[in-house]
BABATI-833928 format. One record per atom (N, C-alpha, C, O, CB): residue in three letters; x, y, z. Coordinates in steps of 0.02 Angstrom, whole numbers, padded with zeros to 5 digits, always signed. Glycine has a CB too. Layout:
% BABATI-833928
ALAXYZ...
This chain:
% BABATI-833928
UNK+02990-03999+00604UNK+02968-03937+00575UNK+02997-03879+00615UNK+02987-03877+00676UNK+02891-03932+00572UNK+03021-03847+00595UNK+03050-03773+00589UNK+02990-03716+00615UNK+02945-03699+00576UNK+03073-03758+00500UNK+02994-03690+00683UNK+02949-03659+00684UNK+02970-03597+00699UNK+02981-03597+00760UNK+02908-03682+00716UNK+02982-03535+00673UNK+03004-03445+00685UNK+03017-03436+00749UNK+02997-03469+00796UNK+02943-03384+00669UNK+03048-03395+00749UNK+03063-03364+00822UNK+03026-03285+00818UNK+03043-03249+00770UNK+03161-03358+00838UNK+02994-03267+00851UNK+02957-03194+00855UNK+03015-03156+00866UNK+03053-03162+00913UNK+02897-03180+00917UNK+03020-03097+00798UNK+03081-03046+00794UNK+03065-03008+00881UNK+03015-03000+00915UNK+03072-02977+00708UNK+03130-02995+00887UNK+03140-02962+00969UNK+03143-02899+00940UNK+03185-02887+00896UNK+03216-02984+01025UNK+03088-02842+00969UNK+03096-02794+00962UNK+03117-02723+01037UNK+03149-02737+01088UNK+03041-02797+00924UNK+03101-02682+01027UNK+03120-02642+01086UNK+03051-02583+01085UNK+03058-02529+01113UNK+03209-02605+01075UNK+02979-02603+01045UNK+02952-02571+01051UNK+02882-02572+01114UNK+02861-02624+01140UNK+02951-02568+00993UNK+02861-02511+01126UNK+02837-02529+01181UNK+02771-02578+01186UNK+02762-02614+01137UNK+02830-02472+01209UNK+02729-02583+01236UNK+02691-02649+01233UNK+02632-02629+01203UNK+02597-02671+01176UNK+02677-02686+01301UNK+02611-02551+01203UNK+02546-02535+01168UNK+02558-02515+01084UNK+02517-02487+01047UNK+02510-02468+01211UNK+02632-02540+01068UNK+02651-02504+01000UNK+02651-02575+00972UNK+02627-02584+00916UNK+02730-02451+00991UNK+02676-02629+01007UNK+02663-02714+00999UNK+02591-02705+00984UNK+02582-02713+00924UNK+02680-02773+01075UNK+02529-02690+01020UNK+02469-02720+01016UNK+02438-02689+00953UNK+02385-02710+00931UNK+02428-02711+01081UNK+02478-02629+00918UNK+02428-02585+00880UNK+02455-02632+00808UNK+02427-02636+00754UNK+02442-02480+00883UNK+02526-02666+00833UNK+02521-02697+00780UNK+02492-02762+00764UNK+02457-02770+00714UNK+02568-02695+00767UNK+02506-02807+00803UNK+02460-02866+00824UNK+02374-02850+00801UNK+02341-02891+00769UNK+02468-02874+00917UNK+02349-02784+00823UNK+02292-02805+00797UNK+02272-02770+00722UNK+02228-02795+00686UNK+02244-02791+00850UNK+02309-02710+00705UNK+02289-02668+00639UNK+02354-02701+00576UNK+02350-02676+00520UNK+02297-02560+00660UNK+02405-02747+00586UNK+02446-02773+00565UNK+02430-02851+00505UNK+02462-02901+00490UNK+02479-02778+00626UNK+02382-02830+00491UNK+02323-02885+00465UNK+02272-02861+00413UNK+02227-02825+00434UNK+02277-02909+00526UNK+02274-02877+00345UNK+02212-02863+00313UNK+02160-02863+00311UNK+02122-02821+00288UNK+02206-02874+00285UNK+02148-02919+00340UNK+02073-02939+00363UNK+02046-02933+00418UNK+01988-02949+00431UNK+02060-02996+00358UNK+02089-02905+00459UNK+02070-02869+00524UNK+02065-02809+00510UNK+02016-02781+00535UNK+02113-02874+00580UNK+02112-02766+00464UNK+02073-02698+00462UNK+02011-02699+00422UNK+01962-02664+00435UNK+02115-02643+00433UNK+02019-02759+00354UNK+01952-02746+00321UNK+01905-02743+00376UNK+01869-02693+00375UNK+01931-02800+00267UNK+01895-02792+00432UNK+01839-02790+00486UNK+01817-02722+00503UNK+01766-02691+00486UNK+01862-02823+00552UNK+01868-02707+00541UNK+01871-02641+00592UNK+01843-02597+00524UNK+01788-02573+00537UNK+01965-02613+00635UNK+01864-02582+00467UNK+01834-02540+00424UNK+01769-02541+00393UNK+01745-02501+00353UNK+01868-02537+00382UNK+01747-02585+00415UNK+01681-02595+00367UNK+01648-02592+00438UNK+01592-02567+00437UNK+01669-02676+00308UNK+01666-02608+00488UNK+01619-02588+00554UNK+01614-02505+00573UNK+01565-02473+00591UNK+01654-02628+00626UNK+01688-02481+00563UNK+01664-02411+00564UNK+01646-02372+00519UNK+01617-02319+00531UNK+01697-02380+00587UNK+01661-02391+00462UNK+01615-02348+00393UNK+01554-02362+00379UNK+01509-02321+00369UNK+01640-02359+00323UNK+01545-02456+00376UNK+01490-02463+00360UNK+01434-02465+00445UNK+01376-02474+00429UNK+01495-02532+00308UNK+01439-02462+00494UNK+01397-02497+00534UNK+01402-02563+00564UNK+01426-02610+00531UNK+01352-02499+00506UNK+01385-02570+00617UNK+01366-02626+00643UNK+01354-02693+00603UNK+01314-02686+00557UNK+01315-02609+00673UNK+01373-02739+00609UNK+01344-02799+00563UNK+01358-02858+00604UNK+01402-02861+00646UNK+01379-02808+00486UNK+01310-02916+00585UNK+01315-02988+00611UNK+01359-03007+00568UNK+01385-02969+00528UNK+01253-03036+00614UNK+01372-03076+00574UNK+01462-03111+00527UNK+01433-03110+00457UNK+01459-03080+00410UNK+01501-03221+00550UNK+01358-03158+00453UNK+01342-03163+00370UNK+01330-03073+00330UNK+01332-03059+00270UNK+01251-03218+00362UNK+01319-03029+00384UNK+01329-02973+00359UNK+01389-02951+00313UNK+01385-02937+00253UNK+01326-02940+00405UNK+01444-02951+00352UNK+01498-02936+00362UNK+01546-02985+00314UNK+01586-02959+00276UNK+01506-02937+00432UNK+01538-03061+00317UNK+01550-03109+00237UNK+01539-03066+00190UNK+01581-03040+00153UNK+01496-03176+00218UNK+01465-03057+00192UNK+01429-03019+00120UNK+01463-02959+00099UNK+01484-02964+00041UNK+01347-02992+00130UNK+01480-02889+00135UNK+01545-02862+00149UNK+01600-02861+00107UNK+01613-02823+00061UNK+01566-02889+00196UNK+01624-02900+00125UNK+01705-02924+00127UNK+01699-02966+00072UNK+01752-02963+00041UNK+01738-02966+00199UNK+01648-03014+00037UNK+01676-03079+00016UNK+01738-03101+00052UNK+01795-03103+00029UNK+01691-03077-00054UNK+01726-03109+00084UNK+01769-03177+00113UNK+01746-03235+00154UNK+01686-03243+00165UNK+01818-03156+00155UNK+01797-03278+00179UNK+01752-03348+00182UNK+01723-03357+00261UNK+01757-03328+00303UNK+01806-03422+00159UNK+01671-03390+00284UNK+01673-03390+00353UNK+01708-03394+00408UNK+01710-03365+00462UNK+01651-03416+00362UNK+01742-03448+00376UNK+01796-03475+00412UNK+01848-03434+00417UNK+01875-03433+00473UNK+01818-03531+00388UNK+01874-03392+00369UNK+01951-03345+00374UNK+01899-03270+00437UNK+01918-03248+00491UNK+01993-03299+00247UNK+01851-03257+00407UNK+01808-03194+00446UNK+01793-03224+00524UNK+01803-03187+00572UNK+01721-03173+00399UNK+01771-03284+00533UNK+01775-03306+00608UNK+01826-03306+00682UNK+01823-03290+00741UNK+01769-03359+00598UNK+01889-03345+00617UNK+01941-03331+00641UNK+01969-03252+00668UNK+01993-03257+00725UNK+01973-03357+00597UNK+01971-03192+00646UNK+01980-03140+00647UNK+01936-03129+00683UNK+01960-03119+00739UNK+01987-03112+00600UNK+01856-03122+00684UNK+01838-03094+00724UNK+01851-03100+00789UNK+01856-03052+00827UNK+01796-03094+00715UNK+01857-03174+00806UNK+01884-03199+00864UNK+01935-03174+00918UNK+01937-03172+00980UNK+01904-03244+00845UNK+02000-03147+00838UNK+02056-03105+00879UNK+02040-03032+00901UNK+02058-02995+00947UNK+02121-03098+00836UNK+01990-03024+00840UNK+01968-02936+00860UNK+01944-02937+00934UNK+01976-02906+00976UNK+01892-02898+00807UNK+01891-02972+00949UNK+01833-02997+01026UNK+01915-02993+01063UNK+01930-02939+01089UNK+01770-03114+01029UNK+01965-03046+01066UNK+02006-03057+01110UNK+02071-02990+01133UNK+02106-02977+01182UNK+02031-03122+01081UNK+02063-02971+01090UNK+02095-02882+01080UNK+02079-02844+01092UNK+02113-02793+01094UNK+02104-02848+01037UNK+01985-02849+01114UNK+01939-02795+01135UNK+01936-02736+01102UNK+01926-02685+01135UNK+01949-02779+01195UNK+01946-02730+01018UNK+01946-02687+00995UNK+01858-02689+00932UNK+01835-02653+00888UNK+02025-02686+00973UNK+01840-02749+00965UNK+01763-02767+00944UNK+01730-02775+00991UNK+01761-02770+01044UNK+01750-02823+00908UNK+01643-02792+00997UNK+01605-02804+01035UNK+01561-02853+01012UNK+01558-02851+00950UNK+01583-02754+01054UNK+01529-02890+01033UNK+01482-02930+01001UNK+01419-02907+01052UNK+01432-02915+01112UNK+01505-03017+00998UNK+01356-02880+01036UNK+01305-02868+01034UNK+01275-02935+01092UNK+01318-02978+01091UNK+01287-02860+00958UNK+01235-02949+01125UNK+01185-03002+01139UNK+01138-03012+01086UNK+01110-02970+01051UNK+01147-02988+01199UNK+01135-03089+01085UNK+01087-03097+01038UNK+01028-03056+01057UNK+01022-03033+01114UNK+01072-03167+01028UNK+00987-03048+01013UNK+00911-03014+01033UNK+00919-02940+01011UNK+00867-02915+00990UNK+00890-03016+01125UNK+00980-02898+01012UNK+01004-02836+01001UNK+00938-02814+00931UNK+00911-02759+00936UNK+01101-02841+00977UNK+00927-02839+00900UNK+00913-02857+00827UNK+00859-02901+00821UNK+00853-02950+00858UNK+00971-02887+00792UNK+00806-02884+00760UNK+00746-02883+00745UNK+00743-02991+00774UNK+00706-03026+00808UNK+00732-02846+00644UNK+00822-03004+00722UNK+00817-03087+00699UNK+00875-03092+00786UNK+00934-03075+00795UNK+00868-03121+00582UNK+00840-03115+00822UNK+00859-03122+00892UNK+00924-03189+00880UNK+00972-03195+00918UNK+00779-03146+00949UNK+00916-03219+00839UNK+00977-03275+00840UNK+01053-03254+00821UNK+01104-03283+00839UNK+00959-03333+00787UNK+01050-03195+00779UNK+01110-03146+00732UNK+01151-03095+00826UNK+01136-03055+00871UNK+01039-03058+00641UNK+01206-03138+00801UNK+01243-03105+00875UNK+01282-03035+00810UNK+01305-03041+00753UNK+01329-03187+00937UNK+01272-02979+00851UNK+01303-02918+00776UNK+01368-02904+00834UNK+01380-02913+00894UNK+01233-02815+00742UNK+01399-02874+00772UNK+01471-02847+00791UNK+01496-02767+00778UNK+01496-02745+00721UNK+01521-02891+00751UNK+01514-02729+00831UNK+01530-02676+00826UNK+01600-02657+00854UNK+01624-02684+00904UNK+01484-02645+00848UNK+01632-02605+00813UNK+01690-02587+00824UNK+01693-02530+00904UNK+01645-02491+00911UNK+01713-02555+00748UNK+01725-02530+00934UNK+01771-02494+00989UNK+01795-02432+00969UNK+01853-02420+00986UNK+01833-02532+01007UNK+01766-02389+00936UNK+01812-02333+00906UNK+01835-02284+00949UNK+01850-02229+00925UNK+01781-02296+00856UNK+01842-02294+01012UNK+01892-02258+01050UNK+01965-02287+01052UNK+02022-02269+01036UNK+01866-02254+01118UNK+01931-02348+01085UNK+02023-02396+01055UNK+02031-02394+01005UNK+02078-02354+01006UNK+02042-02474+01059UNK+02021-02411+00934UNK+02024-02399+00882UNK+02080-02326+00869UNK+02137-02323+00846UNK+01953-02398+00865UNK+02045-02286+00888UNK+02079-02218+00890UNK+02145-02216+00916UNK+02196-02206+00883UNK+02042-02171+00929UNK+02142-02228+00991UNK+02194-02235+01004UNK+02260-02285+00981UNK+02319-02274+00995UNK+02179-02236+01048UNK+02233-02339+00945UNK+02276-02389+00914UNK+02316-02329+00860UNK+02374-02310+00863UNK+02225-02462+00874UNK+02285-02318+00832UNK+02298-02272+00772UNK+02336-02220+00790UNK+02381-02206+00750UNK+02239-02244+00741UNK+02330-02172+00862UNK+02389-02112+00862UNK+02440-02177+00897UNK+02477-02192+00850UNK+02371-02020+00924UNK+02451-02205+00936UNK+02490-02249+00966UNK+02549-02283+00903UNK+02608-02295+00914UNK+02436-02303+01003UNK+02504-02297+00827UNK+02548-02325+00805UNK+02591-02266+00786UNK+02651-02259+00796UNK+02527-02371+00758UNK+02542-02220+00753UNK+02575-02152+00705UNK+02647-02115+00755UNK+02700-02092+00734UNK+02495-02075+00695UNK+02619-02123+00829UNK+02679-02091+00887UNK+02748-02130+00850UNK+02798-02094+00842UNK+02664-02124+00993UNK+02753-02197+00829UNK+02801-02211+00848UNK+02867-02184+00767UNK+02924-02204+00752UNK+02785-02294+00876UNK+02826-02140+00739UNK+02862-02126+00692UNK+02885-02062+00683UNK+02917-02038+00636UNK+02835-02144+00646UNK+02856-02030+00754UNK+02888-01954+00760UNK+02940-01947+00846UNK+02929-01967+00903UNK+02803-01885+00760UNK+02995-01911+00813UNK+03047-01904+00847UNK+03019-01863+00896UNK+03054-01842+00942UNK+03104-01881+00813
């Protein structure tokens, strides 16, 4: 099996990460429904999105590992077992002029 070679680019490493993490549908659906709608646990956030656990797990996972999410301690919340998830909207922000920089001279 044939596996890609990652295109070589020359862009810088925080213009790589804005894409890596906002470069994804279902990662922005996340990040968007955390900062429009609020805070939410995953079955929240399924309910949301319709989408499936498994594709929303996955993602959240990369969001947590990108640190452009947070996951709450359980207990945060009335139902103490529901770990909730909130967006970073400072990084967030900055993802966003970081990408927009790279399109002005």
């Amino acid at each position: 099996m044939l596996v890609p070679t990652p295109a070589r680019t020359s862009l810088p490493a925080e213009v790589e990460r804005a894409v890596d993490v906002l470069g994804n549908r279902v990662r922005v659906a996340v990040l968007r429904s955390l900062v429009l709608e609020g805070p939410a646990s995953r079955s929240e956030l399924r309910e949301r999105l319709g989408i499936s656990s498994s594709l929303l797990q996955a993602h959240l996972r990369r969001l947590v590992e990108f640190g452009v999410i947070a996951q709450d301690a359980p207990g945060a919340r009335s139902d103490h077992r529901k770990r909730v998830y909130r967006a970073n909207q400072k990084d967030l922000d900055r993802l966003v002029t970081v990408l927009a920089s790279t399109f002005n001279r």
